[in-house]
C-alpha positions in Angstrom: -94.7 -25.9 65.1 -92.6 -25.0 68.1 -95.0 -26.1 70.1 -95.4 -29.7 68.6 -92.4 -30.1 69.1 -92.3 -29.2 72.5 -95.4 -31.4 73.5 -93.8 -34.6 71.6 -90.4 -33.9 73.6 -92.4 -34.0 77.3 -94.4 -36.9 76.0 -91.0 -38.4 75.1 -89.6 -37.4 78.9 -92.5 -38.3 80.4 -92.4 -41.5 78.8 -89.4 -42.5 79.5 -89.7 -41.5 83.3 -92.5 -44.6 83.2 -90.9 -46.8 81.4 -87.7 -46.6 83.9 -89.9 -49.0 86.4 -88.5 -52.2 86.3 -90.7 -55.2 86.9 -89.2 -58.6 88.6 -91.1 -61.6 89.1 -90.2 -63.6 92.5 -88.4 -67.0 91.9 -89.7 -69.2 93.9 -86.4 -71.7 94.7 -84.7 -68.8 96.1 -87.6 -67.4 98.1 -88.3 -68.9 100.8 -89.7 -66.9 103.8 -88.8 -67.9 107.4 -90.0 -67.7 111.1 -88.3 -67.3 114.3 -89.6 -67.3 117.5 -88.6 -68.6 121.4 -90.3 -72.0 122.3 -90.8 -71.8 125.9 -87.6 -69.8 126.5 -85.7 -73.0 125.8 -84.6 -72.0 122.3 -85.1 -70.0 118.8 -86.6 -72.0 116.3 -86.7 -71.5 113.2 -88.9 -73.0 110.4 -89.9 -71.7 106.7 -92.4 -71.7 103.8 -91.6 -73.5 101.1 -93.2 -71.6 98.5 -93.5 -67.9 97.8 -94.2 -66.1 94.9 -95.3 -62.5 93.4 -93.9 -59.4 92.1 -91.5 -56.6 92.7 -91.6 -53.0 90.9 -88.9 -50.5 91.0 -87.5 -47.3 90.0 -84.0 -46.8 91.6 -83.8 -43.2 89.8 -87.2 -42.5 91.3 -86.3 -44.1 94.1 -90.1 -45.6 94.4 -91.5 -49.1 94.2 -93.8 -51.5 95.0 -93.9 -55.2 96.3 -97.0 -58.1 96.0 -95.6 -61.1 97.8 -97.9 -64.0 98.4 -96.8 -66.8 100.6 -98.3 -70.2 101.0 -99.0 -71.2 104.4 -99.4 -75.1 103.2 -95.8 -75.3 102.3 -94.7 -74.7 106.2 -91.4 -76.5 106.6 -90.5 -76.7 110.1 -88.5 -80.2 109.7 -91.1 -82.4 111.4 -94.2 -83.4 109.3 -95.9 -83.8 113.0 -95.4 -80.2 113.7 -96.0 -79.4 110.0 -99.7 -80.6 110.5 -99.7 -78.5 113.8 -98.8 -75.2 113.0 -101.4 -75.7 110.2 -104.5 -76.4 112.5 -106.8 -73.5 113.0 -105.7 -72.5 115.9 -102.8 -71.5 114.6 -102.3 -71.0 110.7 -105.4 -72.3 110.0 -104.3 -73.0 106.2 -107.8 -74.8 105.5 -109.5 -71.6 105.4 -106.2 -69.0 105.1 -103.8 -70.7 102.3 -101.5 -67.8 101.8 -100.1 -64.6 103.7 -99.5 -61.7 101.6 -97.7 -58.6 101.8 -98.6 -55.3 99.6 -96.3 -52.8 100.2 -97.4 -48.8 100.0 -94.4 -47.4 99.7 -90.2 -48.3 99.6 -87.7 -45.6 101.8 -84.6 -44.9 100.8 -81.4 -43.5 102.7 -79.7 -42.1 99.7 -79.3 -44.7 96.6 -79.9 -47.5 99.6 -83.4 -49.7 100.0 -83.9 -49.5 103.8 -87.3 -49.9 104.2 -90.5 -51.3 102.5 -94.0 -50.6 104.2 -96.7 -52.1 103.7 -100.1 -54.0 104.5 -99.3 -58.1 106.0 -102.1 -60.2 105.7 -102.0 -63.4 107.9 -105.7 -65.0 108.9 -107.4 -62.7 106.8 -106.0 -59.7 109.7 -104.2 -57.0 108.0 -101.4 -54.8 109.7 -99.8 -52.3 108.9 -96.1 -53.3 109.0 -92.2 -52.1 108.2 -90.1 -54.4 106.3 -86.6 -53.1 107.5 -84.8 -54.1 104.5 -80.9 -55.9 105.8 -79.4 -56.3 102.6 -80.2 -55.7 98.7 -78.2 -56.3 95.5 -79.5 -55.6 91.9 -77.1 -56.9 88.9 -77.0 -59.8 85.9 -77.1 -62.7 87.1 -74.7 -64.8 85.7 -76.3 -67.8 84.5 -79.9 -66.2 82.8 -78.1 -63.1 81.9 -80.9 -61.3 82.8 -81.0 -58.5 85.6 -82.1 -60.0 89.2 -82.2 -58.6 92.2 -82.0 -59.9 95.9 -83.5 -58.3 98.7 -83.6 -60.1 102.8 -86.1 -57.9 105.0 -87.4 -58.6 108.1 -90.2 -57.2 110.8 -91.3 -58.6 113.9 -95.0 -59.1 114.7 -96.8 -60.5 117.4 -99.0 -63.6 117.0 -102.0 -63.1 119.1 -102.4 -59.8 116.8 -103.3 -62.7 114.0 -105.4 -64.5 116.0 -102.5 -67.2 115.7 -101.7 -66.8 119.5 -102.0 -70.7 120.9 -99.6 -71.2 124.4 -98.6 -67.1 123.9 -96.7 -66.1 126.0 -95.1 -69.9 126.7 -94.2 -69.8 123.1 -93.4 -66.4 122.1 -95.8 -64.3 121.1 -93.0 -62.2 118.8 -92.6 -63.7 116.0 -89.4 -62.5 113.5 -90.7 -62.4 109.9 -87.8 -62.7 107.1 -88.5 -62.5 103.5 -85.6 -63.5 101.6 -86.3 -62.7 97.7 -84.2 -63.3 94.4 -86.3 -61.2 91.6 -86.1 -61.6 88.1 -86.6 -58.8 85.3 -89.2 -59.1 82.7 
């Protein structure tokens, strides 16, 4: 009997040490990923994506997690519908063939109770890299209008374009590119 009892208490723990992963789904109208890079040493610009979506994992106790971020290349907002169609030629983006960028992260790194890093695998082109997401600022609570529990994460990496085989005029126009992924998650 002793022993039933014992098994059913570490399948209890056990348990409950999975079910303390919390799952967040990306919402999309405060997601918006950006890009910065120097055009011809002249200035920074900066444009985004319009639309990105996926899903977040994590166990603060555990201090583990995982991220699936998918963003769509077709909703490039650089504020010109000229360049908009640029950027998307194959030379560059080639969205025709390469709609989305993802990011699947291995593994999240924690200083403490403090998300500082997320790495992971970038996809852009159908070339993956191996890539740090050095995470600048996080924030789990309720949120106060769904009264559910959100979270807000801004990371950012730096890669280099011709790495993507999305190098056209490098090094004219920068060839570092500075990758931020802005996300407000929502619980499940």
């Amino acid at each position: 009997m002793k022993k039933i009892i014992a098994t059913l208490i570490a399948a209890s723990f056990s348990t409950a040490a999975i079910a303390a992963a919390d799952t967040y789904n990306i919402e999309p109208s405060h997601s918006m990923a950006r890009f910065e890079y120097s055009h011809l040493g002249y200035s920074m610009q900066q444009s985004r994506f319009d639309k990105t979506s996926g899903k977040i994992t994590l166990d603060r106790a555990a201090k583990t997690g995982s991220a699936d971020i998918v963003i769509d290349t077709t909703s490039v907002n650089t504020g010109s519908a000229l360049f908009n169609e640029h950027i998307q030629k194959d030379d560059l983006l080639d969205t025709a063939h390469f709609p989305t960028i993802t990011f699947k992260s291995h593994d999240f790194k924690f200083d403490g109770d403090k998300l500082v890093a997320v790495n992971g695998d970038l996809t852009i082109k159908g070339i993956t890299k191996a890539v740090t997401l050095t995470v600048n600022s996080m924030l789990c609570m309720p949120h106060p209008m769904l009264k559910k529990e959100a979270c807000g994460v801004t990371a950012t990496t730096k890669i280099k374009r011709t790495e993507f085989n999305a190098g056209k005029f490098a090094p004219y126009v920068s060839d570092e590119v500075t990758l931020t992924i802005p996300v407000e998650a929502i619980k499940e």
